[in-house]
C-alpha positions in Angstrom: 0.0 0.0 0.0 1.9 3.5 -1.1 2.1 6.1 1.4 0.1 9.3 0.9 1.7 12.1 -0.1 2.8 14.0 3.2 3.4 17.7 1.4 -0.1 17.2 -0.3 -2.2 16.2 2.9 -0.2 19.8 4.4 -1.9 21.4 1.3 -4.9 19.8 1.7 -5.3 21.0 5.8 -3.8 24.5 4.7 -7.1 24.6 2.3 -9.8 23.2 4.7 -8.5 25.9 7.6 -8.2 28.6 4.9 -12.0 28.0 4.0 -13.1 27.7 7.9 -11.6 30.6 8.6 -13.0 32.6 5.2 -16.8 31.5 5.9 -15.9 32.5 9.6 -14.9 36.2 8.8 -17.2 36.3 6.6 -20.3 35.0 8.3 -19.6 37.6 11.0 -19.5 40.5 8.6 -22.7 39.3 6.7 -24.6 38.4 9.7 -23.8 41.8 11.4 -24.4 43.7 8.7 -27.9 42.4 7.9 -28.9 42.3 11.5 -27.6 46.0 11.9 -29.7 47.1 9.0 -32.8 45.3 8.7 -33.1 46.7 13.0 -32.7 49.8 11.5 -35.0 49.2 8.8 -37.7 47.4 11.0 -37.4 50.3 14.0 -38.4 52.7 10.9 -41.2 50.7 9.2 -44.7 50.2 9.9 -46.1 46.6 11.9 -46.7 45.8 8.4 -43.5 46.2 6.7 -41.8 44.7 9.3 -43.9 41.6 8.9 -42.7 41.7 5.4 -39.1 41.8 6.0 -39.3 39.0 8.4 -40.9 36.7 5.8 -38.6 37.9 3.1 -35.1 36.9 5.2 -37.0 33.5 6.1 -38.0 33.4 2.6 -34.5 33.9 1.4 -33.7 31.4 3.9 -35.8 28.7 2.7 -34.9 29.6 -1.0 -30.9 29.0 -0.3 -31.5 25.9 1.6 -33.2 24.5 -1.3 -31.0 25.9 -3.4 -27.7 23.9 -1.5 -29.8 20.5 -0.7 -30.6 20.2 -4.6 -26.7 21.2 -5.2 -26.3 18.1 -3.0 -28.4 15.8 -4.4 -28.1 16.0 -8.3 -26.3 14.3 -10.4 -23.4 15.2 -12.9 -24.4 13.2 -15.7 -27.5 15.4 -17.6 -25.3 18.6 -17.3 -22.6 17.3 -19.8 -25.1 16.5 -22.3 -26.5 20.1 -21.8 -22.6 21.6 -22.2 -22.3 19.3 -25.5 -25.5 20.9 -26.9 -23.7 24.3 -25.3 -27.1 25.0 -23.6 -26.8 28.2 -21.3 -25.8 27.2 -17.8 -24.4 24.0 -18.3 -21.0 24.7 -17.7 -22.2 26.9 -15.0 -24.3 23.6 -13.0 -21.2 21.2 -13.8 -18.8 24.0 -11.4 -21.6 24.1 -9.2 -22.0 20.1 -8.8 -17.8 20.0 -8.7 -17.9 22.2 -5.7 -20.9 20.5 -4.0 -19.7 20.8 -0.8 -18.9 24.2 -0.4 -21.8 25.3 -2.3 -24.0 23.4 0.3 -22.2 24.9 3.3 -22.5 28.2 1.5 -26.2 27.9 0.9 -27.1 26.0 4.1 -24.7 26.9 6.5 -23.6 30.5 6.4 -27.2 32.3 4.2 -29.3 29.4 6.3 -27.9 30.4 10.1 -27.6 34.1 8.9 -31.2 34.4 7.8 -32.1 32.0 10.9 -30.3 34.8 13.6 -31.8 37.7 11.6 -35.3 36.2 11.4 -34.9 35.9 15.6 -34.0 39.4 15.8 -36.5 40.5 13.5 -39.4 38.9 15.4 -37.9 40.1 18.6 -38.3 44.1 17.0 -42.0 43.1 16.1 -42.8 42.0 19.1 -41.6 45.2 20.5 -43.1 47.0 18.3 -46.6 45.1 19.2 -45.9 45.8 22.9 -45.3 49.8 22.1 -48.7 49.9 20.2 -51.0 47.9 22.5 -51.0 47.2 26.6 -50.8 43.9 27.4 -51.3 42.0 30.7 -48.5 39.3 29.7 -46.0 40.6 27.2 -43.6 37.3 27.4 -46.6 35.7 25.0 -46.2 37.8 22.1 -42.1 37.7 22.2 -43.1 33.9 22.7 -45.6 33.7 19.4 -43.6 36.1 17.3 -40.6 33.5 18.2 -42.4 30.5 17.4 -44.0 31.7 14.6 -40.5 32.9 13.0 -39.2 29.2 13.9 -42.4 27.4 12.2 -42.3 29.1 9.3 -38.9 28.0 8.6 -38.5 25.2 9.5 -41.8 24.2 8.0 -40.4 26.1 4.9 -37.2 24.2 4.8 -39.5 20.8 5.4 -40.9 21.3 2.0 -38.2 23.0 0.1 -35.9 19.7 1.2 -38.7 17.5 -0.5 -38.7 20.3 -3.7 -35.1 20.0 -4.0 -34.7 16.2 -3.8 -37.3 15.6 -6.5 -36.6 18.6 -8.5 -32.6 18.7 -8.3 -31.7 19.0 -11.6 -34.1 21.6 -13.0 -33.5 23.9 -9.7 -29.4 23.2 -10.0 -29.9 24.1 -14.4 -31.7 27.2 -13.0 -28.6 28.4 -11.0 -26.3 27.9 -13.3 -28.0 30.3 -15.5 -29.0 32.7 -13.1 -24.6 33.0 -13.2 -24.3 32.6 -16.9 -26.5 35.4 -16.9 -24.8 37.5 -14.5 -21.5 36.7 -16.1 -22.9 37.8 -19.7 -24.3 40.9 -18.7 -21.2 43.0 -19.8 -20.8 41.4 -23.2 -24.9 42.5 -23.6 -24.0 45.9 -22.4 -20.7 45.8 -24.8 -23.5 44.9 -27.5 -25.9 47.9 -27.2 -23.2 50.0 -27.1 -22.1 48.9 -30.7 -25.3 49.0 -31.6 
């Protein structure tokens, strides 16, 4: 049996620590930075509004965990028939698929948790919000509903996004990859007009 490659395995653990660290830092910034901002955006708003914020980050959310299950679960094989046929996004899934497990951690771990803190923080604003507007005997309740109502809804969201992405992998993992072969064509568009 050969021995493994001692200066590779360094290069591998150099990698793995370099990424930890990355979605660390990075996961602080975001997550600080959204919860700074949608306070300050929610503090401002009507009862309304701030209802809407808090479904769109659990929303977003939801949409990213399905987004990094289905990453998980497809399967390599259709997107190089797509990339022979040079269909838009191929290319674009096959990266996506390569990198699976980043992707997921990206998607599930850092946007998942983030939105998860930020959805807790939001509710906690509303609830405050619902306490400044009417008097009430027991105010634990409403941070208590507003709480459990921000955890059903996503984890009852996430429930049957897993069972969307599992059964509808491909197509939702095709529709990434041309959300970014989009995005990546939009200055050769703009480079178009212009000639035009």
């Amino acid at each position: 049996m050969a021995k493994s490659d001692p200066a590779a395995q360094k290069r591998e653990r150099k990698k793995a620590l370099r990424w930890v660290v990355t979605v660390f830092v990075v996961t602080m910034i975001v997550s600080g930075t959204i919860s700074l901002a949608s306070d300050v955006v929610m503090e401002r708003s009507s009862m309304a509004v701030a209802f809407l914020i808090l479904l769109m980050i659990i929303l977003v959310g939801i949409v990213f965990d399905i987004v990094g299950m289905a990453v998980a679960s497809a399967d390599e094989k259709p997107f190089h028939s797509m990339a022979a046929r040079k269909v838009p996004g191929a290319q674009e899934s096959i990266a996506l698929l390569r990198n699976a497990e980043r992707v997921s951690s990206i998607c599930n771990d850092v946007v998942g948790d983030i939105c998860g803190v930020v959805s807790g923080s939001a509710s906690a604003t509303i609830a405050a919000q619902i306490l400044s507007s009417f008097d009430m005997s027991w105010p634990q309740l409403i941070t208590l509903v507003m709480s459990a109502l921000a955890a059903g809804l996503t984890v009852g969201g996430k429930a049957v996004g897993k069972s969307i992405a599992v059964n509808s992998c491909t197509a939702i993992v095709h529709g990434v990859g041309q959300m970014i072969y989009t995005l990546n064509h939009i200055p050769e568009l703009f480079r178009k007009k212009n000639k035009n």
